[in-house]
Backbone as a ProteinNet text record, in pm:
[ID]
protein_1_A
[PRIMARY]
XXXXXXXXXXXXXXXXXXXXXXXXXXXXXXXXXXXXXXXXXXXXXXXXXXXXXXXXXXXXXXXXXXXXXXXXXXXXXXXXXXXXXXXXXXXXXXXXXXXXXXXXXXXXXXXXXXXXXXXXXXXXXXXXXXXX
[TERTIARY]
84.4	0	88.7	55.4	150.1	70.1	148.3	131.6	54.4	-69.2	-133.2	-204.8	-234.5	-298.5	-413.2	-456.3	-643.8	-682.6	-659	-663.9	-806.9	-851	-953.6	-963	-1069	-994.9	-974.2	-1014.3	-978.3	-891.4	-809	-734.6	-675	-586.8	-553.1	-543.3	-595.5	-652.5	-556.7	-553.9	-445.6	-591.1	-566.2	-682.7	-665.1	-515.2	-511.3	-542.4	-521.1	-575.7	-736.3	-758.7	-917.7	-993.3	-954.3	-1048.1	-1007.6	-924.5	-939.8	-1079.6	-1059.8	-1170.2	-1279.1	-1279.3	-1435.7	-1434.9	-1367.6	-1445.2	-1444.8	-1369.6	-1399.2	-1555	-1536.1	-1686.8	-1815.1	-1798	-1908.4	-1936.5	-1786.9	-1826.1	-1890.2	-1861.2	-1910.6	-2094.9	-2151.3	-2246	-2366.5	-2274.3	-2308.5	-2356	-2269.1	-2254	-2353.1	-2395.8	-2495.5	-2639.7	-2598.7	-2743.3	-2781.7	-2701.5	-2683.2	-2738.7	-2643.7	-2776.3	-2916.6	-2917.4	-3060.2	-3141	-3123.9	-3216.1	-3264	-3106.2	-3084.8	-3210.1	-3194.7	-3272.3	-3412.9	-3502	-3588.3	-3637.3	-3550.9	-3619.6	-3648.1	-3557.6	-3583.8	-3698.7	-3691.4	-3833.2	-3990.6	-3970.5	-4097.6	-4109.6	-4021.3	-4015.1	-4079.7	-4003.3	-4144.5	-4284	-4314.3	-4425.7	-4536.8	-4448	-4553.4	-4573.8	-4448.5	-4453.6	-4601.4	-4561.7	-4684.3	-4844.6	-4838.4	-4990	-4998.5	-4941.2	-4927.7	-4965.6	-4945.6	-4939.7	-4856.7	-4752	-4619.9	-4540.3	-4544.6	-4426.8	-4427	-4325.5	-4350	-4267.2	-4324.2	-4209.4	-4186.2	-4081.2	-4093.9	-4181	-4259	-4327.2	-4296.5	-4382	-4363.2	-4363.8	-4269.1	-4273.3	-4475.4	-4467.6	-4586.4	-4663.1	-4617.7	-4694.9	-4545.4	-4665.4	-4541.1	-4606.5	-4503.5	-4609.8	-4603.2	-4770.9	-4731.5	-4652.3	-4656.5	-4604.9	-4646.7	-4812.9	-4856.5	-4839.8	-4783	-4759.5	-4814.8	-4937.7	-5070.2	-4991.7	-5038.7	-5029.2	-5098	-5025.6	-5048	-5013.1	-5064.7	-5050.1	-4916.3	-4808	-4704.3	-4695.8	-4679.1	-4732.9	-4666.7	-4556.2	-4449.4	-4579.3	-4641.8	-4744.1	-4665.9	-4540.2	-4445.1	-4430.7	-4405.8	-4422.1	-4547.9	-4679	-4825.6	-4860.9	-4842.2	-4850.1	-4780.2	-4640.3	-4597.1	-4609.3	-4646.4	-4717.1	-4856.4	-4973.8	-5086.9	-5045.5	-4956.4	-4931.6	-4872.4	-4797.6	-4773.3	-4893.6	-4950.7	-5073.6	-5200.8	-5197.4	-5295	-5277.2	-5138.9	-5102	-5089	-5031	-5060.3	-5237.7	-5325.5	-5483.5	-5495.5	-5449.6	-5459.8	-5343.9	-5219	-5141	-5161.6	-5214	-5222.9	-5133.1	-5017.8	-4866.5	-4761.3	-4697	-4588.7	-4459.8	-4422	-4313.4	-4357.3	-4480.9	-4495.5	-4473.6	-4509	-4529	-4394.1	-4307.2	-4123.6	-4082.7	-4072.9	-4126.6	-4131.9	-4260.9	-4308.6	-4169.2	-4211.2	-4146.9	-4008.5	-3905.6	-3796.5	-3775.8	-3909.7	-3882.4	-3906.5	-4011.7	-3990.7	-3925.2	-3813.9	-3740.5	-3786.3	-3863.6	-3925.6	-3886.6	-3822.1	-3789.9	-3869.6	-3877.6	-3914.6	-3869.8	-4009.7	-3939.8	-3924.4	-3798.3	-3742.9	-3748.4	-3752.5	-3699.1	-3543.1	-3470.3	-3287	-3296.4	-3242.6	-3189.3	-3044.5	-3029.5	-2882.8	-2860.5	-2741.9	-2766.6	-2881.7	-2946.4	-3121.7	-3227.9	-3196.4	-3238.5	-3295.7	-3435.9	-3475.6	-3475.6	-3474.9	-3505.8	-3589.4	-3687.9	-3710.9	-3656.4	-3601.6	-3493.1	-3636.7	-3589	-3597.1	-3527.5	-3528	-3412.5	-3459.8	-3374.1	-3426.9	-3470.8	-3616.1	-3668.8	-3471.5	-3512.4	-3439.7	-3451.9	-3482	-3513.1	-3413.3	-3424.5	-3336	-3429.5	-3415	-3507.6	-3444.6	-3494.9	-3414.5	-3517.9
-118.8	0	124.8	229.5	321.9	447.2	527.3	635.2	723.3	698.2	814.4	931.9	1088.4	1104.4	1232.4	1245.6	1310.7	1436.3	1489.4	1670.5	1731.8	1795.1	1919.3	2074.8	2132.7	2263.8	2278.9	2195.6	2221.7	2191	2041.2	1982.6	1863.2	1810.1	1695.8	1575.4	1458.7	1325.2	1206.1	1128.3	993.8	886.1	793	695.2	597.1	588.8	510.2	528.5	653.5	665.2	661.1	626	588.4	708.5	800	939.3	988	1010.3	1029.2	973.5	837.8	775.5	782.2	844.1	822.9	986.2	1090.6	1204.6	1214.4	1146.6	1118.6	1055.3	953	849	974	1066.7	1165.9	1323.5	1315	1388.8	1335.8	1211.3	1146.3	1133.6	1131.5	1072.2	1219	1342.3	1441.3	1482.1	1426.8	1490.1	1451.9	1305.6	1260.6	1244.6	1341.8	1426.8	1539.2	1600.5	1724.8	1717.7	1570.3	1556.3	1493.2	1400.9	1389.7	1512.2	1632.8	1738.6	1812.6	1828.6	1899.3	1813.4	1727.5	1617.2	1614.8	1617.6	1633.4	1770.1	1871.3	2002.8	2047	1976.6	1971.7	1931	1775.4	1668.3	1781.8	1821.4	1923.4	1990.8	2099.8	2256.8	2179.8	2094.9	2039.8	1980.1	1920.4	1903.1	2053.2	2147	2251	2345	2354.9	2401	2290.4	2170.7	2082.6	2128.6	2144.4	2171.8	2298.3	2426.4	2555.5	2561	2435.4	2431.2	2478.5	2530.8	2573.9	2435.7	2369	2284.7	2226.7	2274	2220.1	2088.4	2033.7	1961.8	1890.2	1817.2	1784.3	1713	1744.6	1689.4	1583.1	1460.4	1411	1450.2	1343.9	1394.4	1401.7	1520.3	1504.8	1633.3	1690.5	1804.5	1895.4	1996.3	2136.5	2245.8	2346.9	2419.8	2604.1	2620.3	2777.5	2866.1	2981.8	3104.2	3143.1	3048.2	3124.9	3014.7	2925.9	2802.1	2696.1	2706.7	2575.6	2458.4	2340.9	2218.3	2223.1	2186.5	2210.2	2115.3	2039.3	1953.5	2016	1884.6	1959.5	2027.4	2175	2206.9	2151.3	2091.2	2032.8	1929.8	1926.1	1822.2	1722.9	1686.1	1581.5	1484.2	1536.1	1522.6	1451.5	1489.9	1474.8	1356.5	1352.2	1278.7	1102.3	1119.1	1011.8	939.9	1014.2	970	902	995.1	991.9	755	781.9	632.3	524.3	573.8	508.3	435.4	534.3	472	399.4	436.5	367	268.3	196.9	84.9	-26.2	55.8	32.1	-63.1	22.3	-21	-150.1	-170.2	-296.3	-391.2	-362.5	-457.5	-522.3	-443.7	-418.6	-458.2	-458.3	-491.7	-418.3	-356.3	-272	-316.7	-373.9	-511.5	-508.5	-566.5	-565.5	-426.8	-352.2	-196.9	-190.5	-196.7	-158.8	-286.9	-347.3	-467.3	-420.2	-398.9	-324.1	-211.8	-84.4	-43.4	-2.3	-129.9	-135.4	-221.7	-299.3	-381.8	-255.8	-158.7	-37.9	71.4	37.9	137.2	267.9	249.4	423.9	443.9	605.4	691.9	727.1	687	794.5	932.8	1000.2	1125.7	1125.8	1197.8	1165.8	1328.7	1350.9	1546.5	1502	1558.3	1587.6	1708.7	1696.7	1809.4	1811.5	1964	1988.3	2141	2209.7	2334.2	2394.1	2366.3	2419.4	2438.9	2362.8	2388.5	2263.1	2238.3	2106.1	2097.8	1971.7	1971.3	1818	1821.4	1671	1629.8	1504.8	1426.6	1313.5	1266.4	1141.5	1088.8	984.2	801.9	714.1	599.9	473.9	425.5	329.5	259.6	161.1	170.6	96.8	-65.2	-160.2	-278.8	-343.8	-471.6	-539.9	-702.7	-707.4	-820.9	-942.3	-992.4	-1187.4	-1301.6
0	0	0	-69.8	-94.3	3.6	53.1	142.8	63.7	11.5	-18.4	77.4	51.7	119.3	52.1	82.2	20.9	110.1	3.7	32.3	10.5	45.6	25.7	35.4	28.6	94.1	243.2	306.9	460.4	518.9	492.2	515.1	418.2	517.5	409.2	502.4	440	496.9	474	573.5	547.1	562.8	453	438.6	572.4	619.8	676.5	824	855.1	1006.9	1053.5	1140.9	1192.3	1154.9	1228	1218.6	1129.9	1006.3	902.3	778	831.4	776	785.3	918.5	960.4	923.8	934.7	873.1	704.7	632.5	506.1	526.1	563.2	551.3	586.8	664	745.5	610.2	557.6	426.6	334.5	256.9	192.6	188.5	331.9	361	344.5	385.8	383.6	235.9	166.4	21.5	-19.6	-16.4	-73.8	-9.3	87.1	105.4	82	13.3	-3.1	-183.5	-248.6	-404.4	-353.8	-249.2	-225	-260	-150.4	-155.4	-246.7	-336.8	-465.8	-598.4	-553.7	-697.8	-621.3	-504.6	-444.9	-531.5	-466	-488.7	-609.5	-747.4	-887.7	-924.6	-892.3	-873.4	-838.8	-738.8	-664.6	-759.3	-831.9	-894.2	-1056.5	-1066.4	-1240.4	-1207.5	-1039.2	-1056.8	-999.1	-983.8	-912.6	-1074.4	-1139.8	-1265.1	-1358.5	-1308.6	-1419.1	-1361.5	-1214.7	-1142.5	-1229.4	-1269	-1306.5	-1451.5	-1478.4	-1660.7	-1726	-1662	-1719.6	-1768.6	-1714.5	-1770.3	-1899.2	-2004	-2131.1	-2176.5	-2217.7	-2290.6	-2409.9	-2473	-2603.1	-2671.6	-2744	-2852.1	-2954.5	-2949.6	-3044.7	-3203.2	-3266.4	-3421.8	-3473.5	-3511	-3571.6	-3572.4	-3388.2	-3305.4	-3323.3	-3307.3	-3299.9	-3238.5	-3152.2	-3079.8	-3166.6	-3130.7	-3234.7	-3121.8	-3182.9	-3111	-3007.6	-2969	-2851.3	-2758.8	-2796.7	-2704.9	-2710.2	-2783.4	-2843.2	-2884.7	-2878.4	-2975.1	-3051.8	-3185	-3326.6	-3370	-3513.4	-3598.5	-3713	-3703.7	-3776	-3893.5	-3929.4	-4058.5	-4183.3	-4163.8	-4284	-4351.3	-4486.6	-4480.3	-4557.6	-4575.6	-4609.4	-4502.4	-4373.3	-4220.5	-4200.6	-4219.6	-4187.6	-4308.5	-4371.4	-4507.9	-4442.4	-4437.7	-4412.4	-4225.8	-4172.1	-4061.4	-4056.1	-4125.2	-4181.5	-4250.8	-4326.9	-4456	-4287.6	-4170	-4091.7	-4056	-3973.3	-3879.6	-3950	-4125.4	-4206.5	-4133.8	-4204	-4196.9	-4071.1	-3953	-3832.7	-3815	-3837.5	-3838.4	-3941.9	-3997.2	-4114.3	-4023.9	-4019.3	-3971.6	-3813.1	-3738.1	-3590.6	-3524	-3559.7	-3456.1	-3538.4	-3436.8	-3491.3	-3506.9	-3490.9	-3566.4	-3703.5	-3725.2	-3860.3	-3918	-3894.5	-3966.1	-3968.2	-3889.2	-3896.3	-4021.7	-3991.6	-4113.7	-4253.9	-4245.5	-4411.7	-4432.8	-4333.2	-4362.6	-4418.7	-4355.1	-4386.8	-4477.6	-4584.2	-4677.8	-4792.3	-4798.7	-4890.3	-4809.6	-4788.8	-4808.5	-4715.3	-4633.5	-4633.5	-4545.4	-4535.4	-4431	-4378.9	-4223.9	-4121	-4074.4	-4029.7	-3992.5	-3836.9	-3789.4	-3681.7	-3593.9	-3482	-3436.1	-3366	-3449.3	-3387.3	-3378.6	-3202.8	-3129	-3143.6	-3174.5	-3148.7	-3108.8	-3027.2	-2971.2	-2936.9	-2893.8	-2864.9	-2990	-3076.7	-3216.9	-3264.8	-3329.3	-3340.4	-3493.1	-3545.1	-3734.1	-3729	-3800.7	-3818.7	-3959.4	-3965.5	-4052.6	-4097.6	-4244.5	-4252.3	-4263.3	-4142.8	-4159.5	-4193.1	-4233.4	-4181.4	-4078.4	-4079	-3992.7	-3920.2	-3775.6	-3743.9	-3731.8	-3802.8	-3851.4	-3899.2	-3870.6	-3989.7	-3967.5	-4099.2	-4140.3	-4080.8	-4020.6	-4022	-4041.9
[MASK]
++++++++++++++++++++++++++++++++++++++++++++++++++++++++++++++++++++++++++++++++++++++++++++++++++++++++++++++++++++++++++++++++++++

C-alpha cells in the first residue's frame, strides 16, 4: 500500500488513520445528502410548474407548438402525409413489428426530431429494422 494522502480545501486526509476515515466516511455521507435534496427540490419545482401548466415539454414527431404556445398539428405536410401512410397501416397490420417490417422492406424513411444546440429539425431516416 503506498502512502497516499487526500486533500480538500480544509485539510488533508491519510486513508489510513481511523479518524481520518471516519471524517472522510461523514463527508461522503453528507454529500450525498446534499444531491438527495438537490434532486428532491428539482423533482418538486417540475411538478408545481406541471400543477401551473407551465411545464412544457418535447413533442412528439408530428406536433409542434405555435407562437402562442398551443399544440399544433405539424405544418411540414411531407411530415403529416408520411405519418398519416404510418398509422394507415398500423390499423390494417395491428402490430408494430410488422409496420417496422413493411417499412424497412420499402425502403421508407421515417421522420425523426434531432436536437442539437437548442435547435430542433425533423430528418428522414431509416426505420431501425433489420429483417431476419
Amino acid at each position: 500500500m503506498t502512502r497516499t494522502l487526500l486533500a480538500d480545501e480544509s485539510a488533508v486526509y491519510d486513508p489510513r488513520d481511523p479518524n481520518d476515515r471516519l471524517l472522510l466516511g461523514v463527508k461522503g455521507t453528507i454529500s450525498e445528502a446534499e444531491l438527495f435534496t438537490l434532486r428532491c427540490r428539482l423533482h418538486d419545482g417540475r411538478w408545481n410548474k406541471a400543477r401551473r401548466g407551465e411545464l412544457l415539454r418535447s413533442l412528439p414527431v408530428g406536433y409542434a407548438r405555435s407562437e402562442n404556445g398551443d399544440v399544433i398539428k405539424e405544418p411540414d405536410r411531407q411530415v403529416q402525409s408520411r405519418l398519416n401512410y404510418i398509422f394507415r397501416m398500423f390499423s390494417r397490420l395491428k402490430v408494430a413489428r410488422r409496420v417496422l417490417m413493411r417499412l424497412a422492406r420499402e425502403r421508407m424513411k421515417v421522420p425523426a426530431k434531432i436536437w442539437a444546440d437548442r435547435s430542433m429539425a425533423i430528418l428522414f431516416g431509416k426505420s431501425r429494422t433489420s429483417q431476419t
